[in-house]
N, C-alpha and C positions, 0 to 999 in steps of 0.2 A: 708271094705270100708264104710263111713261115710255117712248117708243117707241125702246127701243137695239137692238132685236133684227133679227136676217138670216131674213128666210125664205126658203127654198129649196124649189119646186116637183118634184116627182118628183126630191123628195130620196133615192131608193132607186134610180133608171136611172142609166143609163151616165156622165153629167156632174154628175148631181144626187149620189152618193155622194161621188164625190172633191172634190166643190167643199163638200158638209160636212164632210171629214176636212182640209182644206186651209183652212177658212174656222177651224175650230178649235184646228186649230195654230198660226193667228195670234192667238189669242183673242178670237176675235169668239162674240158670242151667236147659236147659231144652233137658226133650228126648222128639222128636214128635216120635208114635208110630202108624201103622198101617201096613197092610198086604204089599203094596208096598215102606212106609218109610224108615226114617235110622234106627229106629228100628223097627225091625218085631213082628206085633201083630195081631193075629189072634183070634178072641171070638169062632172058632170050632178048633183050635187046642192047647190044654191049657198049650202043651211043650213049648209055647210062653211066657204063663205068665209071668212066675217065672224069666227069663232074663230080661223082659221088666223093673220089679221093683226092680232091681239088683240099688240098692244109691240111692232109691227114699224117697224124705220125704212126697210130696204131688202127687195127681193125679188129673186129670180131666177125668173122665168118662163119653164116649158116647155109647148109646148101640146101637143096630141093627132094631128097631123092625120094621123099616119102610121099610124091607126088603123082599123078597116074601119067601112065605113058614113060619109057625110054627117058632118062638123062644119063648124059655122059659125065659123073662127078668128077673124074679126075683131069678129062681135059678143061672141061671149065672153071675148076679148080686152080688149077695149076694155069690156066690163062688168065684169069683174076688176079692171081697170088704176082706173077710178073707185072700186070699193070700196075697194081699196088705198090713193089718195088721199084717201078723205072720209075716213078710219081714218089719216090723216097717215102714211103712207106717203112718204116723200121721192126715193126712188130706184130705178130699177126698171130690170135686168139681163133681156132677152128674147134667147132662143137661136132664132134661125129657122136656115134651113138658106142654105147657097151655089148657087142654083139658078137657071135660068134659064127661065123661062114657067113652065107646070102642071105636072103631076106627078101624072098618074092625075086627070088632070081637079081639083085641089087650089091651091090659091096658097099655095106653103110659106113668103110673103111675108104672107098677108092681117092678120098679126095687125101689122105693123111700124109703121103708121098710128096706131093703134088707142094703142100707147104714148110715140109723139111727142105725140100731141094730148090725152095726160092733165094733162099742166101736173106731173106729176112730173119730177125728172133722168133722162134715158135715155141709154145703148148698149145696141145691138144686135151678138150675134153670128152671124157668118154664117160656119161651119165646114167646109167638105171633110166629104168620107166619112170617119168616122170605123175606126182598126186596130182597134177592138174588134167591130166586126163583123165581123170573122173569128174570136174569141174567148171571144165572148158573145151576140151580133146574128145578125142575119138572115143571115148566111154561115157558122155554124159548122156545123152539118149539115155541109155541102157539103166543108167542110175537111177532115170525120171521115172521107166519105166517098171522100173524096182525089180531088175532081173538082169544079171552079168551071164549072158548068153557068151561063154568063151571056149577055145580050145587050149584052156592052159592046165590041165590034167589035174593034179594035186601040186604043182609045182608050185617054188616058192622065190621070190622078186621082193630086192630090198627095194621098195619105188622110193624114191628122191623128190625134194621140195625142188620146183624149179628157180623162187629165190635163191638158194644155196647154191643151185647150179652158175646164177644172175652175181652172185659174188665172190664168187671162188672164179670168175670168168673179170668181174672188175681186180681182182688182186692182181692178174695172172698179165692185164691191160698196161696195172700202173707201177707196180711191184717190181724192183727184182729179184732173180732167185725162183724163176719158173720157165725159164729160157731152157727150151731142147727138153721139156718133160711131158710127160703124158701124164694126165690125171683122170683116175677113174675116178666117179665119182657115188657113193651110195649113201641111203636114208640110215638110219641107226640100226633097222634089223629086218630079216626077210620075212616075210609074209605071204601067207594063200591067198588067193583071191577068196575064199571063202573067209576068211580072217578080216581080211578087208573091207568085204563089204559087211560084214557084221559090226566093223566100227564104225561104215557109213552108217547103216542101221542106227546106233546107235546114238549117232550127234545130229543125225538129220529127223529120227523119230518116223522114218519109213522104213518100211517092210523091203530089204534089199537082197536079193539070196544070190550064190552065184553056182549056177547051173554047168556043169562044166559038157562041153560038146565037141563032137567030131572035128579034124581038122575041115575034110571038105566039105561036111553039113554046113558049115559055119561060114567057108567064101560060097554057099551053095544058096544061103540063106544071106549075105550083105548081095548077092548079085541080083537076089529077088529083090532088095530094096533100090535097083536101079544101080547099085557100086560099080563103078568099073571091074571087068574083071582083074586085070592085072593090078590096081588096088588092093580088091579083095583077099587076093594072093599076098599081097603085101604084107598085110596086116595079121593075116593068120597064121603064116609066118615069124611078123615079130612078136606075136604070143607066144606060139608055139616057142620061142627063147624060154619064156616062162615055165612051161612044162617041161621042156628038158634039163631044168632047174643049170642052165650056161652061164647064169649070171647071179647067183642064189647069196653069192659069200657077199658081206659086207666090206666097205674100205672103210678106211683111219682117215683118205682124203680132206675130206671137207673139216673136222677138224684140227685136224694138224694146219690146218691153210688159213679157218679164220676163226682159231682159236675158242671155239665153242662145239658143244655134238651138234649135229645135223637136226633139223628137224623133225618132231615127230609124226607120223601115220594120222594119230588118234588127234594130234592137237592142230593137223591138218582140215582133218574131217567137221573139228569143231568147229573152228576159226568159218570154213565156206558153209556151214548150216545156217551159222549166224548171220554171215550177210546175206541171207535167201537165195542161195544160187540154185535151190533142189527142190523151192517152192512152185506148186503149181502158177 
């Protein structure tokens, strides 16, 4: 079998969807892969692997680490990344996150090694918070409930459209001229969380404040909601990025790549009012 095919890794999550509906409109062959897709992909069971990259020439890798409980992203990574290449796999697309040290005790960098040193072509993207987590992620509750209970101080986070992330990750798939580069990726300008949800506020026509709170009040209060603890940690954590303003400056990426600014915060917040995602 001739390897023309795209696979895509948690081809059902937030970048893994649109970068299949986007890889498609280009007419690329693609498989979206994950535990409940059309192809079955699983990072703990690795009798997965080897079918998934069955006619693959490129991939886009997403891993787990923002999962609860211990993963080892660099060796599963880097055990991936060689399946991928003895399976002639030529090019391989890895989404890490834009972060600076741990994150719940996590290196949301461990896997980045792992696919420079497979002897496959690589970029790396390195993205901002992505606006769909106030839409679909780990902040919708909180938006329902019309109060951004966080520990991200006064800090300010240029958050990023996940479509932009879904195609500056299709450029990166079919394109050349992105071979061996790391792309951070950010939204057009940083923002407060208080700023933020003031423009929720205002396209969703709810009362949305954001409350800013302790780091440990905050895994003190998701563990009272039953959160894993080392979740909990997690996340208060990858806030806390936002408060120590680690990631505040904007990039030129996403334009320079596909040729237009980024999307906006505001035109974000509208676009998901309208399809009712914040209605009772």
């Amino acid at each position: 079998m001739a390897n023309n095919g795209i696979l895509v890794l948690g081809g059902t999550g937030k970048t893994g969807r649109r970068l299949v509906s986007t890889l498609r409109a280009r007419g690329a062959e693609v498989r979206a892969a994950s535990r409940s897709g059309e192809v079955r992909f699983d990072w703990d069971d690795r009798s997965t692997w080897a079918p998934a990259f069955t006619g693959v020439r490129a991939a886009y890798v997403v891993d787990l680490q923002d999962k609860p409980g211990q993963w080892d992203a660099e060796t599963q990574i880097r055990a991936l990344a060689e399946q991928a290449v003895a399976q002639g796999v030529e090019r391989l697309v890895l989404l890490q996150a834009r972060v600076h040290g741990l994150v719940g005790g996590k290196d949301l960098k461990a896997g980045e090694g792992a696919v420079r040193e497979s002897g496959a072509e690589w970029t790396i993207l390195r993205p901002n918070w992505f606006f769909q987590n106030f839409d679909e992620g780990v902040l919708f509750d909180a938006v329902l409930a019309g109060e951004l209970r966080l520990p991200a101080g006064q800090g300010r986070e240029p958050f990023v459209d996940a479509g932009d992330v879904a195609e500056v990750a299709a450029a990166a798939l079919l394109e050349d001229g992105h071979q061996g580069q790391i792309h951070e990726l950010s939204g057009p300008a940083s923002l407060s969380l208080a700023e933020a949800a003031a423009l929720l506020s205002e396209a969703s026509g709810r009362e949305i404040r954001y409350v800013p709170v302790d780091h440990q009040e905050y895994v003190d209060e998701l563990v009272s909601y039953e959160v894993p603890a080392d979740y909990a940690l997690f996340v208060a954590d990858l806030v806390a990025q936002i408060r120590d303003n680690h990631n505040t400056a904007t990039t030129p990426t996403v334009e320079r790549i596909l040729g237009r600014p980024p999307r906006d915060f505001a035109d974000f917040a509208k676009s998901a009012a309208a399809d009712g995602v914040w209605q009772d």
